[in-house]
C-alpha positions in Angstrom: -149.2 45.0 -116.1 -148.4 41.5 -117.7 -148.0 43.5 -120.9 -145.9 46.6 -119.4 -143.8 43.6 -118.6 -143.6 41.8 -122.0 -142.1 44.7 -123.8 -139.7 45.7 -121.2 -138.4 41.9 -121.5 -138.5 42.2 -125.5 -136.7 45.5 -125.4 -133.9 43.5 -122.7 -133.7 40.8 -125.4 -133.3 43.2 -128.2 -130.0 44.7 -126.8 -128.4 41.2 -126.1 -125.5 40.9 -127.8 -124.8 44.6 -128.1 -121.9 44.5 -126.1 -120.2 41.7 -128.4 -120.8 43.3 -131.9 -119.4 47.0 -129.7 -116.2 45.0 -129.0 -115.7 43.6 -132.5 -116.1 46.8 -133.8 -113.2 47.8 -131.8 -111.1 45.1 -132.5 -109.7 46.6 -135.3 -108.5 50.1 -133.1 -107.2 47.7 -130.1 -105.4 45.9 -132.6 -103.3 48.8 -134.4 -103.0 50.0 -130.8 -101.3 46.8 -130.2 -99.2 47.0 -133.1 -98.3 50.5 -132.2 -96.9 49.4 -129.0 -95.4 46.8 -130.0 -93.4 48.3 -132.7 -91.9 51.0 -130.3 -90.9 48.2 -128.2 -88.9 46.9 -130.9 -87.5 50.3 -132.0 -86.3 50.6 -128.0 -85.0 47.2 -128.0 -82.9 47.5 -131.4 -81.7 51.2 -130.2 -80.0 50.0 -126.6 -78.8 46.6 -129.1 -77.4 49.2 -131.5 -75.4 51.0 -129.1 -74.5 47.6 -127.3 -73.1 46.9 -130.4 -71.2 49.5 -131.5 -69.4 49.8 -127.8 -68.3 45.8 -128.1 -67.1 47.0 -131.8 -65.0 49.5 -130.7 -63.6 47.6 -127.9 -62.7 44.4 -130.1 -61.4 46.6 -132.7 -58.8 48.3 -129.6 -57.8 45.1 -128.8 -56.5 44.3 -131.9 -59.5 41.8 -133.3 -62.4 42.5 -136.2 -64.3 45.3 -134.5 -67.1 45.0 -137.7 -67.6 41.1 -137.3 -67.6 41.6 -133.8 -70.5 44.5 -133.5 -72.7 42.1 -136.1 -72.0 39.3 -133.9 -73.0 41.0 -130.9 -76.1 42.0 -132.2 -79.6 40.1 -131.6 -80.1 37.3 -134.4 -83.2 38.8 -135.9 -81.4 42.1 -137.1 -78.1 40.6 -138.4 -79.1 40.8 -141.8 -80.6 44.4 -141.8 -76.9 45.6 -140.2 -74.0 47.3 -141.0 -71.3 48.2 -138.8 -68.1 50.4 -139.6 -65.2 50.7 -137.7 -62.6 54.0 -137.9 -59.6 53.4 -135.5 -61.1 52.5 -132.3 -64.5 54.4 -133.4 -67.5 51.4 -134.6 -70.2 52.9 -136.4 -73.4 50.4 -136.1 -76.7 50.3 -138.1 -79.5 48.9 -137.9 -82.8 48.2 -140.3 -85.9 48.6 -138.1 -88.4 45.9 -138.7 -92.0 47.1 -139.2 -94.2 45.2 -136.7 -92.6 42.0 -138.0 -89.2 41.0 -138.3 -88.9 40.2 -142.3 -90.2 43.7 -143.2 -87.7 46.5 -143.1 -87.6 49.7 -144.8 -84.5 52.0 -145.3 -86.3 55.0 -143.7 -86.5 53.5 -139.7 -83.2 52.9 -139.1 -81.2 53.6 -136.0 -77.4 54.4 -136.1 -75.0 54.5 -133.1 -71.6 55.3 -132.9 -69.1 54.4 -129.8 -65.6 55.0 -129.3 -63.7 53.2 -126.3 -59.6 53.9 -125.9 -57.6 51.1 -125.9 -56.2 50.6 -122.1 -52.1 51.1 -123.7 
């Protein structure tokens, strides 16, 4: 029985550590899962801070003021430099770059556009 017991404990001590190496073999999957999520996280973000900025374009530019300087300015600080806004009238045209998983890599084809148009209150 002493023996039943031995190789019952030496096939226990042969899966130790299974668990561990099962997880780092996922690693790699949870981590592009990660980065999946977090990117459409940024994409959401930049999209409502698009459109943000466009409508405070628009408005600046029926007031009278820079409607272009105003929608860059009004945009958050890590997309400044991947941004262009336009302004027609009282109609701002904004966009916007999306960075890929981190902020210093952008690529022409994910970018989000937004246009707004706010009467001026004459």
């Amino acid at each position: 029985m002493s023996a039943r017991m031995n190789e019952h404990e030496i096939g226990r001590r042969s899966e130790r550590g299974s668990v561990s190496l099962e997880t780092i073999g996922m690693l790699p999957y949870l981590l592009m899962a990660a980065l999946f999520a977090w990117q459409v996280l940024v994409a959401g973000y930049i999209a409502v801070n698009t459109e943000n900025a466009a409508r405070n374009g628009s408005r600046v530019e029926g007031r009278g003021g820079n409607g272009s300087a105003a929608a860059i300015e009004s945009l958050a600080p890590f997309v400044r430099d991947n941004a262009t806004a336009r302004v027609d009238g009282e109609r701002a045209t904004v966009t916007v770059e999306i960075p890929i998983v981190l902020p210093q890599i952008t690529s022409e084809n994910f970018a989000i556009t937004r246009t707004a148009t706010l009467p001026s209150t004459d």
